[in-house]
C-alpha positions as CSV (number, residue, x, y, z in Angstrom):
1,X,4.1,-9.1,9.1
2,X,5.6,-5.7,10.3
3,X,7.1,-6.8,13.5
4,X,8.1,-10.1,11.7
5,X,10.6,-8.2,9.2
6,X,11.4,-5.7,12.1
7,X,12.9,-8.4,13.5
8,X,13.8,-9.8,10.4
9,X,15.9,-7.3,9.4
10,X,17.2,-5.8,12.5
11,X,20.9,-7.4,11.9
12,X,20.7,-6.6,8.5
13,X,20.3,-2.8,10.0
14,X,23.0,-3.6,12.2
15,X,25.3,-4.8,9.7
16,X,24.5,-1.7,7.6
17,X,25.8,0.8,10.5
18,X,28.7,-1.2,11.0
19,X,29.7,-1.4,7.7
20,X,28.9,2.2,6.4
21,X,31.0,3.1,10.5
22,X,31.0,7.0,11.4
23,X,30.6,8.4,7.6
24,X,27.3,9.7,9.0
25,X,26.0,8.4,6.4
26,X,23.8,5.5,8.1
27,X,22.4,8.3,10.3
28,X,21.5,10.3,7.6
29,X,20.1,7.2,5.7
30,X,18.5,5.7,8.0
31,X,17.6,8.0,10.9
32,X,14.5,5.4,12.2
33,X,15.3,2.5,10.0
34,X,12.3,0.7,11.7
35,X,9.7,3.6,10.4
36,X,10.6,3.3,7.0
37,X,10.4,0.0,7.3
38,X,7.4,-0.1,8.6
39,X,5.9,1.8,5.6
40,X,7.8,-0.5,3.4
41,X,5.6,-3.5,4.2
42,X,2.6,-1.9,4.5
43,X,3.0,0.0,1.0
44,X,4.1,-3.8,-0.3
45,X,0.5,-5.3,1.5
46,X,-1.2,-2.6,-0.3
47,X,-0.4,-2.5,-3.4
48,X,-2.2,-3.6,-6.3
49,X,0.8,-4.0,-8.0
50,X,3.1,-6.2,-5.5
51,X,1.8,-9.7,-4.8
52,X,2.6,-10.8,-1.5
53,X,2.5,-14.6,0.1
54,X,3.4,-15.6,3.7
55,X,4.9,-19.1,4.8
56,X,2.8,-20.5,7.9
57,X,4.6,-23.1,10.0
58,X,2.1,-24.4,12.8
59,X,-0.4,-22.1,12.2
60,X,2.0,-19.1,13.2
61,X,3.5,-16.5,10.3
62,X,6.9,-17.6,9.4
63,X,8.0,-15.3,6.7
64,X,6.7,-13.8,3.7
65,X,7.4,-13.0,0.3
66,X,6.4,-9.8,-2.3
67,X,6.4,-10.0,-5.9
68,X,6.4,-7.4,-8.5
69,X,6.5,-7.8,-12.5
70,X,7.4,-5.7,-15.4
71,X,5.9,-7.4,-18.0
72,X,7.1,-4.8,-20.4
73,X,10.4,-6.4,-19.3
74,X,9.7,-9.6,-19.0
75,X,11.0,-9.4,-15.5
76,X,9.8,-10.6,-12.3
77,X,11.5,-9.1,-9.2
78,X,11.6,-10.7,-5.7
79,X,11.1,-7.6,-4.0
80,X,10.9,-8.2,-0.4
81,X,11.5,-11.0,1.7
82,X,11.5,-11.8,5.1
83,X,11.9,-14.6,7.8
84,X,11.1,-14.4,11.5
85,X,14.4,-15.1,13.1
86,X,13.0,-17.9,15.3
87,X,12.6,-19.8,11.9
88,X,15.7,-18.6,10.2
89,X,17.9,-21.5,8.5
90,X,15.1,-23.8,8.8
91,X,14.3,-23.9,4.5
92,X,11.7,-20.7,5.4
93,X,13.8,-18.5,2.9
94,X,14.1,-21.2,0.4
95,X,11.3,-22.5,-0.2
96,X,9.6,-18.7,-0.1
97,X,11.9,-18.0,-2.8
98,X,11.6,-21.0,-4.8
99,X,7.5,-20.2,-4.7
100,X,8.3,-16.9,-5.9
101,X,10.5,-18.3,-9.0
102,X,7.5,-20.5,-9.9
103,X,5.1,-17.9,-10.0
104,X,7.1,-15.2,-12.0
105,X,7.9,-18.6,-14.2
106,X,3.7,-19.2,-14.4
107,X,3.2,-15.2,-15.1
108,X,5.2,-15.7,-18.6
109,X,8.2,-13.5,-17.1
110,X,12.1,-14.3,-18.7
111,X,13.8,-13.4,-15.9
112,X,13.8,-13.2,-12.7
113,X,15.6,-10.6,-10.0
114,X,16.2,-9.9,-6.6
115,X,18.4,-7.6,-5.0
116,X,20.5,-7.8,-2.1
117,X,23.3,-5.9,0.2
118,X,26.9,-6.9,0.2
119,X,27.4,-6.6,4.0
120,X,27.8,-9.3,6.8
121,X,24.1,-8.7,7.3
122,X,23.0,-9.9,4.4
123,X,24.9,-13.1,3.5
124,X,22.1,-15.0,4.3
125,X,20.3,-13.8,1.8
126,X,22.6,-14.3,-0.3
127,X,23.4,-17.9,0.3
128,X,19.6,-18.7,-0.4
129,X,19.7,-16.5,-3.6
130,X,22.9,-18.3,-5.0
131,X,21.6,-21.5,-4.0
132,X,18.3,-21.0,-5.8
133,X,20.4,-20.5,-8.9
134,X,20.4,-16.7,-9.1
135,X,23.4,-15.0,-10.3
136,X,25.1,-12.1,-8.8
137,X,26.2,-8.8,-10.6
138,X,28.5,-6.5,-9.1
139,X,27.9,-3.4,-8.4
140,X,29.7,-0.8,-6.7
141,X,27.6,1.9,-4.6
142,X,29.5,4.2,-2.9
143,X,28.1,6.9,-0.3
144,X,29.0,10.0,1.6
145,X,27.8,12.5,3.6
146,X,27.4,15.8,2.8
């Protein structure tokens, strides 16, 4: 699952350092993006308070999904997703997401969240998000280096 959203995400990285251009910012950031993001997933798979689900297609891992909930909230947030690129607009995203809906639905949860970037990278995401009905907020984040 680590080298799938390694490879996941590696546009999405992309798109971020493009984006955020010679602030110094991304450098400061994300000085070995893939590390952190190693630790990500692993911290996600270990926690006994992230539920995590992958999608299979032939036998091999396609993507997977993690789950947190706030039930003091009522809120269940999509927390991580990935897709291996080879199976990437293929319904991998979607129907990972739509899982996730059901099961934050089945867990008693009022609302559901997931949070994405703005970026190029991202608009994939986004496109699966909007179409599984979420709605976006905007928000502005602004960065600099120091």
């Amino acid at each position: 699952m680590v080298a799938l959203s390694l490879r996941a995400w590696a546009p999405v990285f992309a798109s971020l350092e493009n984006v955020l251009g010679d602030s110094g910012v991304y450098a400061q950031m994300h000085p070995d993006w893939r590390a952190d993001q190693r630790r990500a997933v692993q911290q996600a798979c270990g926690s006994e308070n992230i539920h995590v689900w992958v999608a299979e297609v032939d036998t091999l891992v396609a993507g997977f999904v993690a789950v947190r909930l706030d039930h003091e909230a009522s809120l269940g947030e999509i927390y991580m997703v990935a897709v291996d690129p080879d199976h990437q607009r293929s319904g991998v995203g979607t129907a990972l997401t739509s899982f996730a809906l059901e099961w934050i639905k089945e867990q008693g949860m009022a609302v559901a969240m997931v949070e994405t970037g703005g970026d190029p990278g991202h608009a994939p995401a986004r496109r699966v998000y909007e179409r599984a009905g979420f709605v976006q907020l905007p928000i502005a984040r602004y960065f600099k280096k120091l």
